[in-house]
LONUDREN-294185 format. One record per residue (C-alpha): residue in one letter; x, y, z. Coordinates in steps of 0.02 Angstrom, whole numbers. Example, Ala and Ser with C-alpha at 12.3 -4.5 7.8 and 13.67 -1.06 7.14 Angstrom:
! residues 2
a	615	-225	390
s	684	-53	357
***
This chain:
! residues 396
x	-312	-516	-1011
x	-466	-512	-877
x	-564	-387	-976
x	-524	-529	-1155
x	-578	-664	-1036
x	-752	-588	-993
x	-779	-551	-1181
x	-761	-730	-1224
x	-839	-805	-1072
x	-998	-667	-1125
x	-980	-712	-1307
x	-964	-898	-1299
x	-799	-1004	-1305
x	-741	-1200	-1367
x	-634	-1322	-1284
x	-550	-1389	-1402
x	-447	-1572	-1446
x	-336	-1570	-1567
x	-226	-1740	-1620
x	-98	-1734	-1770
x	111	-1765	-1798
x	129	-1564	-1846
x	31	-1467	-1705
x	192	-1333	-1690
x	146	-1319	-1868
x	-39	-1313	-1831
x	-19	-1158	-1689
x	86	-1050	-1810
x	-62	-1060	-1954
x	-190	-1003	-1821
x	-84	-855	-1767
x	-16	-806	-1944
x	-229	-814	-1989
x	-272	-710	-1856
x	-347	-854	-1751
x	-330	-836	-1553
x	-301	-973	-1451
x	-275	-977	-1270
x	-259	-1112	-1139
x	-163	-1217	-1222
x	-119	-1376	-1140
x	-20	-1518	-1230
x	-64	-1700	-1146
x	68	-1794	-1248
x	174	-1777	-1423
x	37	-1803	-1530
x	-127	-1698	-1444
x	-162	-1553	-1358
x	-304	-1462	-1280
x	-349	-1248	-1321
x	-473	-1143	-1300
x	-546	-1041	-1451
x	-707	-916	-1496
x	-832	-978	-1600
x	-759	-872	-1749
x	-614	-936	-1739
x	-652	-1117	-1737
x	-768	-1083	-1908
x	-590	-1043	-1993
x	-507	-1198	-1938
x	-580	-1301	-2063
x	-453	-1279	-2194
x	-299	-1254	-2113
x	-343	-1451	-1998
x	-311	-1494	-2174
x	-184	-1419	-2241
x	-73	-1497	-2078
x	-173	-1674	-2056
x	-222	-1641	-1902
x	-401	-1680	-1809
x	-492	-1559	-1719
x	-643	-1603	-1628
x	-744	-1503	-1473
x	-729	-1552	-1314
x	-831	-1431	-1224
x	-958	-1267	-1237
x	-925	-1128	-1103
x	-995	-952	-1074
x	-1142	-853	-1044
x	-1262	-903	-1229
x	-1219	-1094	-1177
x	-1259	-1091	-1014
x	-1431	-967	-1080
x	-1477	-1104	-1183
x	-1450	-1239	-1044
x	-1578	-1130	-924
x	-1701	-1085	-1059
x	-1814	-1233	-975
x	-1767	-1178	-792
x	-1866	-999	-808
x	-1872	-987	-619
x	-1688	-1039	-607
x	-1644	-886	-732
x	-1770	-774	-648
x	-1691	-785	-490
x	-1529	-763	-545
x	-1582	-619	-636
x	-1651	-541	-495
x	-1508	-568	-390
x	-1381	-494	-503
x	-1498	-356	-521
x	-1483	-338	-328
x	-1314	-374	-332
x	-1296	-220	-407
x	-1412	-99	-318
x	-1314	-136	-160
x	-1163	-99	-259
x	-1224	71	-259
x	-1220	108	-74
x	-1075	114	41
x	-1095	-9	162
x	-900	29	278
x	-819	157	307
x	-613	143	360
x	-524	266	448
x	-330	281	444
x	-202	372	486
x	-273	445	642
x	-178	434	800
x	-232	569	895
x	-377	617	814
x	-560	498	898
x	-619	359	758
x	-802	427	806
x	-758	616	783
x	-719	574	605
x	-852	446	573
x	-994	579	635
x	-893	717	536
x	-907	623	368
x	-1105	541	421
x	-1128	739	413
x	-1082	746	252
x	-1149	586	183
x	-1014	468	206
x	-1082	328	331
x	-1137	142	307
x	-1311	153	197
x	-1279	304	98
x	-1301	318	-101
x	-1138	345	-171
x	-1205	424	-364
x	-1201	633	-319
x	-1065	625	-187
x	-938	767	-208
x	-800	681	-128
x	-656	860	-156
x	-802	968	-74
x	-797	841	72
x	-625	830	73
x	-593	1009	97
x	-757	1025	240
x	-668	875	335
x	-497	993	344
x	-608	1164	390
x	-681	1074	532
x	-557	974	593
x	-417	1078	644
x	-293	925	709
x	-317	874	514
x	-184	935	381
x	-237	811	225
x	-395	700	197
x	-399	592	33
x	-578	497	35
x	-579	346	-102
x	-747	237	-155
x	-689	56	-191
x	-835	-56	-215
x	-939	-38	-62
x	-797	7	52
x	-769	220	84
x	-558	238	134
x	-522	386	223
x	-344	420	243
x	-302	561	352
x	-121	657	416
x	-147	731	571
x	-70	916	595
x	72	914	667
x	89	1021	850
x	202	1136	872
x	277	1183	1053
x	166	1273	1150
x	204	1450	1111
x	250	1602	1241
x	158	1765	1204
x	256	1897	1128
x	217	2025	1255
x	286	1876	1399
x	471	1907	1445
x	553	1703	1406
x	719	1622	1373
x	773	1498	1256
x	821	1327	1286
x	882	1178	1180
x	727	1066	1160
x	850	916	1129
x	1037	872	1164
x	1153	947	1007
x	1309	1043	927
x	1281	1229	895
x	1310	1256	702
x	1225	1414	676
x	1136	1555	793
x	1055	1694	719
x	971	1793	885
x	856	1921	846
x	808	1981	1037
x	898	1920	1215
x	1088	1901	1262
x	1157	1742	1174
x	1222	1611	1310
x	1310	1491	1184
x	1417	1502	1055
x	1433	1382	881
x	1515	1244	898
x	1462	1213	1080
x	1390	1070	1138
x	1224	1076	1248
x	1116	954	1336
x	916	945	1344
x	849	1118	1436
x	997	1211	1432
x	997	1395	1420
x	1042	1472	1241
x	975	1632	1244
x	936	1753	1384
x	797	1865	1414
x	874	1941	1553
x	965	2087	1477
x	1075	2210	1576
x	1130	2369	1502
x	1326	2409	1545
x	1302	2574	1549
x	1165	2600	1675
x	1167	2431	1760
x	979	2427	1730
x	894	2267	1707
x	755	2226	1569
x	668	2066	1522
x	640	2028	1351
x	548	1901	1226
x	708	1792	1166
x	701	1758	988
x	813	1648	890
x	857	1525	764
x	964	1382	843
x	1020	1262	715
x	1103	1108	806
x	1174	960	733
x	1075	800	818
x	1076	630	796
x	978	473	797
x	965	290	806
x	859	158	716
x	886	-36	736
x	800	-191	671
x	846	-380	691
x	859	-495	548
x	840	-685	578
x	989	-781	467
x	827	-906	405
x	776	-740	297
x	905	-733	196
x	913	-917	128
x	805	-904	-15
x	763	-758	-144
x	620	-722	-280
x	677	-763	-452
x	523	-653	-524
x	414	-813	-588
x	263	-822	-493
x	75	-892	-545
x	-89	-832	-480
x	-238	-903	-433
x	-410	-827	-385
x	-570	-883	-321
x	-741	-817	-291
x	-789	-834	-104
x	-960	-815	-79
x	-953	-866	105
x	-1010	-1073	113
x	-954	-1083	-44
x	-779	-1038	-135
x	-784	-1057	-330
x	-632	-1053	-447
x	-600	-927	-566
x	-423	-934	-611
x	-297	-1076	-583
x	-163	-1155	-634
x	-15	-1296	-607
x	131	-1233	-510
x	292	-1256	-595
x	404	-1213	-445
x	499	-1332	-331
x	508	-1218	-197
x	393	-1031	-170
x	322	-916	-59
x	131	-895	-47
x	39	-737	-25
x	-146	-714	-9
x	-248	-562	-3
x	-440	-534	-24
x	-533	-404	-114
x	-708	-373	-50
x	-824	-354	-189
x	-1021	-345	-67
x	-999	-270	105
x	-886	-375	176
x	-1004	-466	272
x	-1149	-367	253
x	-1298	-420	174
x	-1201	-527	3
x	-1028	-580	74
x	-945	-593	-112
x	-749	-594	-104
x	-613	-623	-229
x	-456	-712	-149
x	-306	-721	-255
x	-137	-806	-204
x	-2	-775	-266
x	133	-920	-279
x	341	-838	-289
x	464	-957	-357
x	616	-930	-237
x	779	-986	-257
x	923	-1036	-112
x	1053	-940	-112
x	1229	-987	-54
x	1290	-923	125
x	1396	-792	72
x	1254	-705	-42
x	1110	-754	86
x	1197	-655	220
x	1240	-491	111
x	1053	-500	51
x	1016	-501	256
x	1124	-355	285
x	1009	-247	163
x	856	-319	213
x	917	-262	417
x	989	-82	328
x	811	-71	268
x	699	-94	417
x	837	29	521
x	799	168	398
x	625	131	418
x	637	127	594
x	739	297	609
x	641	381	485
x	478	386	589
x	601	485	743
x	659	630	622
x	565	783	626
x	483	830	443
x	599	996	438
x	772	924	480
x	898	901	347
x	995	750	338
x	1190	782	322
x	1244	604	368
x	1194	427	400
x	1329	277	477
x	1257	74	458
x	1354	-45	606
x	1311	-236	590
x	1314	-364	724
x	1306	-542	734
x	1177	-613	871
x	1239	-793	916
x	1276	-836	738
x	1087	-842	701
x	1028	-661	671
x	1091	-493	616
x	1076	-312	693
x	1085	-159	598
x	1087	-7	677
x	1079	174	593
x	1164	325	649
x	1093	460	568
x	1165	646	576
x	1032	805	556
x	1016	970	559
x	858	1067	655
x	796	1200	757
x	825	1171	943
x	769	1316	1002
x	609	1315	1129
x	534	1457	1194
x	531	1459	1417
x	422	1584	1520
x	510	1704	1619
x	439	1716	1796
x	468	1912	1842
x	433	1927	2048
***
C-alpha cells in the first residue's frame, strides 16, 4: 500500500466529488472496469469524496452516465502538480533539489553506531574494535563487508561468542552475546576434589577418577564434598591424591515471580487498530498518514523511526502511533487474562536464572492475591545440570 501510494503521489492523483442517488452502483462499475479508487469518504446519502489517477478519471466519463451521477475535481496532488506550481519559483525548486540531493549523500554514511547486548564486555572496546574496521560515525557505508567484520569482531574479542552488525538508514546495530565463563578450571596435573556448585538431589554420578562421597538420590547443600581426591589403597594403607573427575547430574530448582496490578486486566485488544504517521523534521512535524478513530475506547503506542542521524546534521524522523481498540472485559475473564499475563512475566523472570545446558523436567505456577488489588505468580521450575565444581587440593 506505501510503495502504491508513492506511485500515485509521483505520478499525479485527483480528489474527486462525486453526487448521484446510485453511488454503490457507481463504485462497483469502477472496480468491475478496472478503475482504482482509494480514500473514499461518503459526506452524506447522496455524495462522496475518492481519490483516483489521472487514467482512471479519463474512463469515468461514460460510466457518470450510465448511473446519473456527477463527478467533478476537487483537488490536484502529487509531484507533476506541485512541478508545475514551482516552475516560476526556480530558486524554490533549486534548493529543494539540492537538498534532496544532500539528503541523500548523508544517507550514505553512518552517522551512530549502537551497541547491545554487552554486559561485561566495555562500550569503548567495541566501538574502537569496529572504528578499526570501518564501522564508526562518518564512515561510507557502499564497500563494507559486514560477515568479514563480523567474524574479525569474534577473533579479537574473546569474551564475544556471536556479533550480528545491521545498516538501517544511518544508524549501524551491533548486537553482541557475550561468551559465557566457565568455572575457573584446576590443572590436570593439581590433585582437587569435587564439590556441588549449588544446593541439589543426586540423580546420576558417573566418576571417572577420586573416591565418590555421595550416592544418587542424596541430597547436598552448596560446597559439599562429592568426590574425593584423597584416595587410600586398602591394601597398603598408602595415601595418593588425585585429579577428581566426574559428572554430577543434580536435580535443582528455581523461582521466578512477577506482580500483576488487577487495573491490567480490565480491558483487552479486539485486533482493530488505525495508524497514523508523521514526518518530524525537528520545528516542524508534517502529516503523512491519518485518519478518524472509530474506537470508543484504545490504547496508544508511539514509536519513531530515524530516517537522518538522529540529530545529526538533518534531524528527519517518521513517528507513527498506533491507536488499539480495547474492549472491557467482565471480572471473571479480566482476572484469568491477569493470571497469564503474571504466568508470563514469571517464566520470563525464571528463564534468565537457568543455565543454557540444564534440562527442564518440571515447572509448578502458585497465584496469590495482594489486598484484592494485584496478583502474584510465582514459578517453580524443576532442572537437571551438572553440579559438579572442581576444588584445589592443598598437599602440606
Amino acid at each position: 500500500m506505501l510503495i502504491l501510494r508513492l506511485w500515485n503521489y509521483i505520478v499525479g492523483y485527483l480528489v474527486i466529488r462525486v453526487d448521484g442517488l446510485s453511488l454503490e452502483k457507481f463504485i462497483n462499475l469502477t472496480i468491475s472496469n478496472g478503475i482504482f479508487l482509494w480514500g473514499i469518504k461518503r459526506s452524506g446519502y447522496t455524495t462522496m469524496a475518492a481519490c483516483i489517477s489521472i487514467s482512471g478519471f479519463k474512463k469515468l466519463k461514460g460510466i457518470a452516465r450510465k448511473v446519473r451521477c456527477r463527478v467533478r475535481i476537487v483537488d490536484k496532488r502529487g509531484l507533476p502538480f506541485l512541478l508545475v506550481r514551482l516552475r516560476h519559483r526556480k530558486m524554490l525548486l533549486v534548493g529543494l533539489t539540492a537538498f534532496l540531493i544532500i539528503l541523500y549523500g548523508l544517507s550514505s554514511f553512518i552517522w551512530t553506531v549502537d551497541v547491545e547486548g554487552n554486559v561485561k564486555v566495555p562500550e569503548n572496546k567495541l566501538l574502537n574494535a569496529l572504528a578499526k574496521y570501518g564501522i564508526r560515525p562518518g564512515a561510507f557505508k557502499k564497500g563494507l563487508d559486514i560477515s568479514a567484520i563480523e567474524n574479525r569482531l569474534v577473533i579479537d574479542i574473546p569474551d564475544i561468542w556471536w556479533v550480528s552488525i545491521q545498516l538501517k538508514g544511518t544508524r549501524a546495530i551491533v548486537k553482541v552475546v557475550e561468551a559465557a565463563q566457565p568455572p575457573p578450571m584446576v590443572d590436570k596435573d593439581t590433585p582437587c576434589n569435587i564439590v556441588a556448585s549449588k544446593d541439589g538431589i543426586i540423580h546420576k554420578m558417573v566418576v571417572l577418577e577420586g573416591q565418590p562421597m555421595v550416592k544418587e538420590g542424596d541430597t547436598v547443600k552448596k560446597g559439599q564434598l562429592l568426590v574425593s581426591g584423597v584416595v587410600e589403597d586398602p591394601e597398603t594403607l598408602a595415601t595418593r591424591f588425585v585429579h577428581a573427575m566426574a559428572q554430577v547430574t543434580a536435580r535443582t530448582w528455581y523461582e521466578g515471580q512477577a506482580v500483576c496490578s488487577l487495573d491490567e486486566g480490565l480491558t483487552r485488544r479486539t485486533g482493530r487498530k488505525v495508524v497514523h504517521k508523521f514526518i518530524d523534521m525537528g520545528r516542524w512535524v508534517v502529516e503523512y498518514q491519518k485518519e478518524g478513530i472509530p474506537f470508543e475506547h484504545y490504547e496508544v503506542e508511539e514509536k519513531k523511526v530515524p530516517f537522518f542521524g538522529e540529530g545529526r546534521f538533518f534531524p528527519v524522523t517518521m513517528i507513527v502511533r498506533e491507536y488499539y481498540e480495547v474492549e472491557k472485559l467482565p471480572a471473571s475473564a479480566s482476572l484469568q487474562d491477569l493470571k497469564e499475563i503474571a504466568q508470563k512475566k514469571a517464566m520470563e523472570d525464571v528463564n534468565k536464572k537457568i543455565p543454557s545446558n540444564a534440562k527442564v523436567v518440571d515447572k509448578q505456577v502458585k497465584y496469590d492475591m495482594i489486598e484484592g488489588k494485584e496478583i502474584k505468580a510465582t514459578v517453580y521450575v524443576e532442572v537437571l545440570e551438572d553440579i559438579a565444581l572442581e576444588q584445589k587440593i592443598t598437599v602440606e
